[in-house]
C-alpha positions as CSV (number, residue, x, y, z in Angstrom):
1,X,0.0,0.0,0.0
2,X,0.8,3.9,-0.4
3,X,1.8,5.6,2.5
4,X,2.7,9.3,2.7
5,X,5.4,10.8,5.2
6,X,4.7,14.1,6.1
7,X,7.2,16.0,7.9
8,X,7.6,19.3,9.6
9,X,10.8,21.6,10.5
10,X,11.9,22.3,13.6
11,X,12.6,26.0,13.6
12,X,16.8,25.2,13.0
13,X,15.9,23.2,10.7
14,X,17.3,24.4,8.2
15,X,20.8,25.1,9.6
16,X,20.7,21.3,10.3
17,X,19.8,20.1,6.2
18,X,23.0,20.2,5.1
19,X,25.4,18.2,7.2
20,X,22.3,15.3,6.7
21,X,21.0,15.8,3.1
22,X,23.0,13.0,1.7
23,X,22.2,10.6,3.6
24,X,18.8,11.3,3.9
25,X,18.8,11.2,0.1
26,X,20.7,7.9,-0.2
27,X,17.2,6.8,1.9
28,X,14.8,8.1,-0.9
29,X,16.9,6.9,-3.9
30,X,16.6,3.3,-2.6
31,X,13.2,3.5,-2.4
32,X,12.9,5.2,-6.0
33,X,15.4,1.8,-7.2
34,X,13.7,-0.5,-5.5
35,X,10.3,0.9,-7.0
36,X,8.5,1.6,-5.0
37,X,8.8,6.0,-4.9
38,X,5.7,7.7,-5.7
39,X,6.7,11.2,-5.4
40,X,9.1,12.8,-2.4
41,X,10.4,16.2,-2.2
42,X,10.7,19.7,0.3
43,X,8.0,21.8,0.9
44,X,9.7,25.4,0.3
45,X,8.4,27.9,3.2
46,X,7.8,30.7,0.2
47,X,6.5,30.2,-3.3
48,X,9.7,29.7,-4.8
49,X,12.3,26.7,-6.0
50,X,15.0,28.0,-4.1
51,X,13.8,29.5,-0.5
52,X,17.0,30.6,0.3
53,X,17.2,31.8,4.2
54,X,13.5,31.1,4.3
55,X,14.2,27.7,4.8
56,X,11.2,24.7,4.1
57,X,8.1,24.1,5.9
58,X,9.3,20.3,6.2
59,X,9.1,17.8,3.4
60,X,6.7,15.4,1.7
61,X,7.2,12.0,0.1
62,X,4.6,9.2,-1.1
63,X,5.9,5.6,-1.2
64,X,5.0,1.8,-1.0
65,X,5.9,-0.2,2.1
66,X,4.1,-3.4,3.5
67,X,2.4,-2.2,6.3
68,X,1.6,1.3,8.2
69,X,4.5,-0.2,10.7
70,X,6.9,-0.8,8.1
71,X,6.1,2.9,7.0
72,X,6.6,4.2,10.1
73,X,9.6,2.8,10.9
74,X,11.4,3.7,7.4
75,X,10.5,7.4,8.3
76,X,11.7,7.5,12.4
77,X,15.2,5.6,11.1
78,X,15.3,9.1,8.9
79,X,18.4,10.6,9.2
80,X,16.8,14.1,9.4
81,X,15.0,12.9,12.5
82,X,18.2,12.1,14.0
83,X,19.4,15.1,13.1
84,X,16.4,17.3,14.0
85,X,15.7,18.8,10.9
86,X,12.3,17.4,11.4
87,X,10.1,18.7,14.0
88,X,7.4,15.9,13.6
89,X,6.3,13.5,11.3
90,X,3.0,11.9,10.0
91,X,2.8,9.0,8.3
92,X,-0.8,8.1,6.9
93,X,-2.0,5.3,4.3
94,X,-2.8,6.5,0.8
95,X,-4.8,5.2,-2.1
96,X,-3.4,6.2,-5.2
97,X,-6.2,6.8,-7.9
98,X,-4.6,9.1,-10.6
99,X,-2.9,8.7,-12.5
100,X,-3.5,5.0,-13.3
C-alpha cells in the first residue's frame, strides 16, 4: 500500500539540512530503485524553487511499504530525524487513484 510521510521543521531546521542531506537522500533513492517512490520532495516555506534563508516548511514523500508499521519505521530511522531537521512527522496510508 501507499503511505505518505509528512514531515515538519523544527525551527533550526534548516541550519541542520545540510550536514544530513545525503544521507537522507541515499534513503529516498533506494526506495525510487527499489520501485516503489511515488513522489518525495521539500515543501519550500515561500513560493519559490529556491527558498534561500526562508528555509522549508518540512518535506513530503509518497511511497509503497508493506504495512503502516513498516512505513513508520522507514521514516523514524530518517536521518533528518536524527538530526532534528524534522520537527514531527505523519505517516498516513494513501490510495493512489490518478494517475492510473
Amino acid at each position: 500500500m501507499w503511505y505518505v510521510i509528512y514531515s515538519r521543521d523544527a525551527e533550526d531546521g534548516l541550519a541542520r539540512r545540510p550536514g544530513v542531506r545525503e544521507a537522507h537522500l541515499e534513503r529516498v533513492r533506494e526506495l525510487q530503485d527499489q520501485g516503489r517512490l511515488l513522489v518525495a520532495g521539500p515543501r519550500p516555506a515561500i513560493d519559490a524553487p529556491d527558498p534561500g534563508p526562508a528555509g522549508f516548511h518540512g518535506s513530503l514523500i509518497v511511497a509503497r511499504f508493506d504495512s503502516l508499521d513498516d512505513a513508520r519505521a522507514w521514516a523514524d530511522a530518517d536521518p533528518y530525524v536524527a538530526a532534528g531537521v524534522y520537527a514531527d512527522v505523519e505517516v498516513t496510508p494513501f490510495i493512489r487513484v490518478l494517475p492510473k
